[in-house]
C-alpha positions in Angstrom: 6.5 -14.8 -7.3 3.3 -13.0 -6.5 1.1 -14.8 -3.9 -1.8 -17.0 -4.4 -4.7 -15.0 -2.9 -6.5 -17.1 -3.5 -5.2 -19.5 -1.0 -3.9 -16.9 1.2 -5.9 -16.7 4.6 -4.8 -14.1 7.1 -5.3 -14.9 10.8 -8.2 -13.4 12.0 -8.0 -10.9 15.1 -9.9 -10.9 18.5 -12.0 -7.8 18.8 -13.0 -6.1 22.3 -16.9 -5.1 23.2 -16.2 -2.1 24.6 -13.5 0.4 25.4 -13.3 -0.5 29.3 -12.4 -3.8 27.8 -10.1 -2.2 25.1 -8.3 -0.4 28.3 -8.2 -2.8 31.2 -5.2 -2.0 33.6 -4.6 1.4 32.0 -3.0 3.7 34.6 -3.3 6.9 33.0 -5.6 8.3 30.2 -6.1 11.9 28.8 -7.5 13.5 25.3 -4.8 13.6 23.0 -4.5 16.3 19.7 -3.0 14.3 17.0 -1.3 17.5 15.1 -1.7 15.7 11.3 -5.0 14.6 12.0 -7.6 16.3 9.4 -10.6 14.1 9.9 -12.2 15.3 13.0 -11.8 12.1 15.1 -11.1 11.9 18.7 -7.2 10.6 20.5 -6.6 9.9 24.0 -3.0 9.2 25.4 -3.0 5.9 27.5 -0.6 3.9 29.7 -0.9 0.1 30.1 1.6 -1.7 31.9 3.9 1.3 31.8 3.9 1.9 28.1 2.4 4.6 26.2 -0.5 3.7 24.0 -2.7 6.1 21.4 -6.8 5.2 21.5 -8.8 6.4 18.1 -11.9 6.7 18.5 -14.0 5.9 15.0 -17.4 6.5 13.9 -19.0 8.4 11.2 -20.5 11.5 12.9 -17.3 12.4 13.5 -15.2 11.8 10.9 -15.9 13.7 8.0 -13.5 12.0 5.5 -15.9 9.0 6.4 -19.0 10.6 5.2 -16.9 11.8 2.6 -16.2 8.6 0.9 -19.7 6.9 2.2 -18.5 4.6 4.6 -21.6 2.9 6.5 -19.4 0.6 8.3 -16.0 0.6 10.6 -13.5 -0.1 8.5 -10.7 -0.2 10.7 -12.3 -2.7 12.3 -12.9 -4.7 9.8 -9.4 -4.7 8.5 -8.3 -5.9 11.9 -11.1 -8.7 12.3 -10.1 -10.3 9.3 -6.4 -10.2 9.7 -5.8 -7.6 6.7 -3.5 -5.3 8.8 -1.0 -8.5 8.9 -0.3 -9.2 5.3 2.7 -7.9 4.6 3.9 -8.0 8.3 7.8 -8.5 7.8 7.7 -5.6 6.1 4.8 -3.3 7.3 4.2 -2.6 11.2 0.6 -1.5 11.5 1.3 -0.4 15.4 -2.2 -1.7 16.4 -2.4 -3.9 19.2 -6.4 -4.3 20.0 -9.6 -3.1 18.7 -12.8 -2.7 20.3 -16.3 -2.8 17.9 -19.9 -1.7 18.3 -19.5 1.6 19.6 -21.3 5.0 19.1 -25.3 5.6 19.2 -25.7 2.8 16.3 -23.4 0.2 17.3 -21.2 1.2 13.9 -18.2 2.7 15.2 -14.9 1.4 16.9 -11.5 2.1 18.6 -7.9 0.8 18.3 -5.5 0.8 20.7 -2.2 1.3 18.6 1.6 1.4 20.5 2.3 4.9 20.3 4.9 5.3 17.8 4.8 9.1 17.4 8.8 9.3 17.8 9.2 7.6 14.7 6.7 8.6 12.3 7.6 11.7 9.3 8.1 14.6 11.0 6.1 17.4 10.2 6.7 20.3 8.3 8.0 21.3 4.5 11.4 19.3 4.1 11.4 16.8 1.3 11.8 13.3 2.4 14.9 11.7 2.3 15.0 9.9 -1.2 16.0 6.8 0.2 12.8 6.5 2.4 10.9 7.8 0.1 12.0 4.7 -1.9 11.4 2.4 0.7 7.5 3.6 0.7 7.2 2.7 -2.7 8.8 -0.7 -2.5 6.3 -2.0 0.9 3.8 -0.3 -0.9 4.4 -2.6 -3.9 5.2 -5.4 -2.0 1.4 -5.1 0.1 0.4 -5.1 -3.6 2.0 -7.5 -5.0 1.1 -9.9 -1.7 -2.5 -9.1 -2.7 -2.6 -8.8 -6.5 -6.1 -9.9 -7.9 -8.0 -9.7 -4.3 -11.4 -9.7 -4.1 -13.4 -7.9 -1.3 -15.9 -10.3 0.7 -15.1 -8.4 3.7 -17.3 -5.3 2.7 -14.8 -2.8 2.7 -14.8 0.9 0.7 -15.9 -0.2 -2.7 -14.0 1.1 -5.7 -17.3 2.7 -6.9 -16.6 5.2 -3.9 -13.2 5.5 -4.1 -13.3 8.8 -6.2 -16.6 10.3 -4.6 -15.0 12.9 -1.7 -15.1 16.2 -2.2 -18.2 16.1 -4.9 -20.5 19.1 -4.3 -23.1 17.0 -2.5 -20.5 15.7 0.1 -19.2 19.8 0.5 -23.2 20.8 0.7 -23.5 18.2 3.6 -20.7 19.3 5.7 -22.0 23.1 4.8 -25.4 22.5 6.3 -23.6 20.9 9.6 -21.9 24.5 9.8 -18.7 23.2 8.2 -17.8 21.5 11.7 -14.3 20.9 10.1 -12.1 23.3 8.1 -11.2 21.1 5.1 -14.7 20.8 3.4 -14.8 24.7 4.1 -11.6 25.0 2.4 -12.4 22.7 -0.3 -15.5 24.5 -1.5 -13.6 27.6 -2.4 -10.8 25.0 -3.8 -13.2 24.1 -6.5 -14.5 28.0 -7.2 -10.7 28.6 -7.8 -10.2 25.5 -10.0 -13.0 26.5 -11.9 -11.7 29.7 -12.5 -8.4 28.9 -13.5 -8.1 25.1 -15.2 -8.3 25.5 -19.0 -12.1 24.7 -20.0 -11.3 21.0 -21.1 -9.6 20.5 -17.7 -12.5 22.0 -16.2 -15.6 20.3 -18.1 -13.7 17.1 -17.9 -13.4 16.7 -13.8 -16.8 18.5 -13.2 -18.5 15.7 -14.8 -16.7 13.2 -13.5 -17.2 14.9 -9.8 -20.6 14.6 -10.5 -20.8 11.0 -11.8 -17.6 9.0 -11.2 -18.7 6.0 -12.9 -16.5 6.5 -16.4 -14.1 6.6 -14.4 -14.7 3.5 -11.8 -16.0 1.6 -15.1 -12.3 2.4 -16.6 -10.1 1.0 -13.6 -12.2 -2.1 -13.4 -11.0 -3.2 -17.0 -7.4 -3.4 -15.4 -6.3 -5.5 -12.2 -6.9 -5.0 -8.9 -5.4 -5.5 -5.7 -6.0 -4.9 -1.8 -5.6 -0.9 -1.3 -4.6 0.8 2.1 -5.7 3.9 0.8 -4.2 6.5 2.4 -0.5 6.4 2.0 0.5 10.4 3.4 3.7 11.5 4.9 1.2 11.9 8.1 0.6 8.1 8.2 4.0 6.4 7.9 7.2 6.4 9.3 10.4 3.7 10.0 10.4 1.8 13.3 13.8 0.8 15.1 13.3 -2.5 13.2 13.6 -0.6 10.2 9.6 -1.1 8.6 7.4 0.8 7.7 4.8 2.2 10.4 1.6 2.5 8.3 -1.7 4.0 10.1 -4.9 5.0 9.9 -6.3 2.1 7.7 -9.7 3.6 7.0 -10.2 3.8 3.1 -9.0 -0.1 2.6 -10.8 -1.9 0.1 -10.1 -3.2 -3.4 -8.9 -1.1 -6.2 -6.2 -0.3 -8.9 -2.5 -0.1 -7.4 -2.3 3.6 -9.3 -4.9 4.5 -6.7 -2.1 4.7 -4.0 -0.3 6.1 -6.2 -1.7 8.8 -7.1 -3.1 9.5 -3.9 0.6 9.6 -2.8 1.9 12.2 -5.6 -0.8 14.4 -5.0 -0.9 14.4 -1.1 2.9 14.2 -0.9 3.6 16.7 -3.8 5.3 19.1 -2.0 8.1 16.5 0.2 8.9 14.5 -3.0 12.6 14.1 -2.9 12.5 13.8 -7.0 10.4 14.9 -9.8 6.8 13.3 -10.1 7.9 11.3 -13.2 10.9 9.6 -11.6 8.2 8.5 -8.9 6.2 7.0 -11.2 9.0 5.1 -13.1 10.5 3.9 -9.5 6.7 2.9 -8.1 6.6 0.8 -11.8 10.2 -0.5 -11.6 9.0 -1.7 -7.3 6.0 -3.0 -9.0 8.2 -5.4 -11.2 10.6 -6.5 -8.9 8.0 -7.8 -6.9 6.7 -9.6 -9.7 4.0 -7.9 -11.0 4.2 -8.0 -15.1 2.9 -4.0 -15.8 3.0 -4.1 -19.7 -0.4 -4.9 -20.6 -2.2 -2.4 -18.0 -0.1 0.4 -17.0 0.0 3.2 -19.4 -4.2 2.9 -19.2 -4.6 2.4 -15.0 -1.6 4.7 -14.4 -3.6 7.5 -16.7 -7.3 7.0 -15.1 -5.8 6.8 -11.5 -4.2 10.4 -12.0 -7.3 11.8 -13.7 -8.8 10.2 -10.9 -6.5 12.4 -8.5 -7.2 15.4 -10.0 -11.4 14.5 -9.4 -10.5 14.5 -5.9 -8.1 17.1 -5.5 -7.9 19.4 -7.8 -9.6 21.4 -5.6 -6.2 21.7 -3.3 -4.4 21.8 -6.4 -6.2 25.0 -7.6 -4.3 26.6 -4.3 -0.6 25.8 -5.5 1.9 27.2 -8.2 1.0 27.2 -11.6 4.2 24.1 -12.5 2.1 22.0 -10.0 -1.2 23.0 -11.1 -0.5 22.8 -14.8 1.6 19.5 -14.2 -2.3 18.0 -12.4 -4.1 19.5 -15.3 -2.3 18.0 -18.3 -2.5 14.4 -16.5 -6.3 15.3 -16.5 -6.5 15.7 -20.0 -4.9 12.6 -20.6 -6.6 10.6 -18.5 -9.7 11.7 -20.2 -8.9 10.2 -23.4 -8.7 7.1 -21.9 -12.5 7.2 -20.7 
C-alpha cells in the first residue's frame, strides 16, 4: 500500500546556531580528507563522548556541485529541519545526528554532525558490487519512493527545473573564470569537446540543445508522477550498517522529481560496479517499484526514456571518456529519449 502523503508528517528536527553548539564536549577535532568526496567541501574528524563523529561543512562557495545545480539555499539542512532524512527510517540510516544552520558570510550554509560510519560504507575501488547489495539499493531506493509517491515540495528544495542543469557550458564557464578551483568542471569541459567529437550527429544535436535549454526535457517528466528524490544515490554515498540498512549520505540534491531520476543517476554514476547488465537493472528497479506498490504501466516506458536522455545531458560528457559498448549503450538511450520530447 503506498503511503498517504498527504497525511504523512515527518517529525521535524532541532537545528544548532552555530558549530560551537554543533560540537559541545567534543574532545578531539582535526580536518579530515573524505577520499570520495568530488565537491570541494570541507570534513573534520570529531570525538564526543568517546565516539568518532564526521562534521561537513556546507555552503555554496565551496561546493561546486552546488553552484552546479543552482542551489541558493542549504539543502541538507533543510531536509533535516523538516524531518525528510527520517522517512523511510526502518529501512534507511541517514547517519546524521545534529545540524547546525546559518553559517558562512551570508547566513546560507550549514554543518552536520553525522556518526562516522566510514567502516561500513562501499569500499572504494573497481570491483563490482555484490549483486545481492546491489539489489538491496534498489529495493530502499523504491521503498523511499514508494513512502513518498506524489510528494509535493513546500520545503523549497532543488526544483526539478534544475535537476538536469550541471555541467551546461555556462555552469563549466563559471568554474573556468574561478581558475577551475576543482578538477571535475576542468575535466568535464574537455568531456564535452570529446562527446562532441565522437557521438553520432543526432546524439550530438540532440543533448547540445537540451544542455543549453533543459526545459523539453523538465516539461516531459512533469507529465508523469513524481515522488521525493534523494538525488545522489553513488557507490560513494551508501553502504550496510551492522543492523543491516542502508547508510545513505550526502543528501544535497533532494527535492521532488521522477523516480527514473535516481535511476539513471545510479546507472550512469555506478556503470562501471554494476554486478549485471544495465537492462537487468532497470527491470529489477521496475519489478522493486511494484512490489512496493507502485502500479508502472501507464508511465514507465515514457519517464524511464526521458530520465536516461536526461542522464546522458548531464553526463555524457564522462561518458565520452569510456569504451565505445558504454558510450554507444548512453547514446542509443539518447536517441530514444528524444523521441519522446
Amino acid at each position: 500500500m503506498l503511503a498517504d502523503v498527504r497525511t504523512m508528517k515527518p517529525t521535524p528536527r532541532p537545528v544548532a546556531a552555530s558549530v560551537e553548539e554543533l560540537l559541545d564536549g567534543a574532545t578531539s577535532r582535526r580536518p579530515f580528507l573524505h577520499s570520495d568526496s568530488k565537491s570541494g567541501v570541507g570534513f573534520e574528524r570529531v570525538v564526543i563522548g568517546g565516539e568518532a563523529h564526521i562534521l561537513k561543512h556546507v555552503h555554496v562557495d565551496h561546493d561546486w556541485t552546488m553552484r552546479f545545480f543552482g542551489e541558493t539555499t542549504c539543502i541538507p539542512v533543510d531536509v533535516w529541519r523538516h524531518g525528510l532524512m527520517d522517512v523511510l527510517g526502518e529501512r534507511i540510516d541517514h547517519a546524521t545526528v545534529a545540524v547546525a544552520a546559518g553559517l558562512g558570510r551570508d547566513g546560507l550554509g550549514g554543518a552536520l554532525l553525522m556518526r562516522d560510519v566510514g567502516p561500513a560504507m562501499v569500499p572504494a575501488g573497481d570491483d563490482p558490487l555484490p549483486l545481492e547489495h546491489h539489489l538491496q539499493l534498489f529495493d530502499d531506493l523504491a521503498a523511499l519512493g514508494a513512502r513518498m509517491w506524489g510528494w509535493t515540495d513546500d520545503v523549497g528544495l532543488l526544483p526539478p527545473a534544475n535537476r538536469w542543469i550541471a555541467f551546461n557550458d555556462a555552469c563549466i564557464a563559471a568554474e573556468e573564470a574561478r581558475g577551475f578551483p576543482d578538477p571535475v568542471p576542468r575535466i568535464a569541459k574537455e568531456g564535452w569537446e570529446r562527446f562532441a567529437a565522437r557521438a553520432p550527429r543526432a546524439v550530438s544535436d540532440a543533448v547540445q540543445a537540451l544542455r543549453r535549454d533543459t526545459r523539453p526535457l523538465v516539461d516531459g517528466a512533469a507529465t508523469t508522477p513524481s515522488t521525493f528524490l534523494h538525488g545522489d544515490w553513488k557507490l560513494g554515498n551508501v553502504g550496510l550498517g551492522a543492523d543491516g540498512r542502508t547508510i545513505l549520505l550526502d543528501w544535497t540534491y533532494c527535492g521532488a522529481g521522477p523516480i527514473c531520476f535516481e535511476l539513471g543517476w545510479y546507472l550512469a554514476i555506478n556503470s562501471g560496479r554494476l554486478p549485471h547488465g544495465k537492462e537487468d537493472a532497470i527491470a529489477a528497479f521496475r519489478a522493486a517499484l511494484e512490489r512496493h506498490g507502485v502500479d508502472t504501466a501507464a508511465w514507465w516506458e515514457r519517464q524511464l526514456g526521458l530520465c536516461l536522455l536526461g542522464a546522458v545531458v548531464l553526463f555524457g560528457w564522462e561518458k565520452a571518456f569510456g569504451t565505445d559498448e558504454e558510450f554507444g549503450w548512453w547514446c542509443d538511450r539518447a536517441v530514444e529519449g528524444a523521441r519522446l520530447l
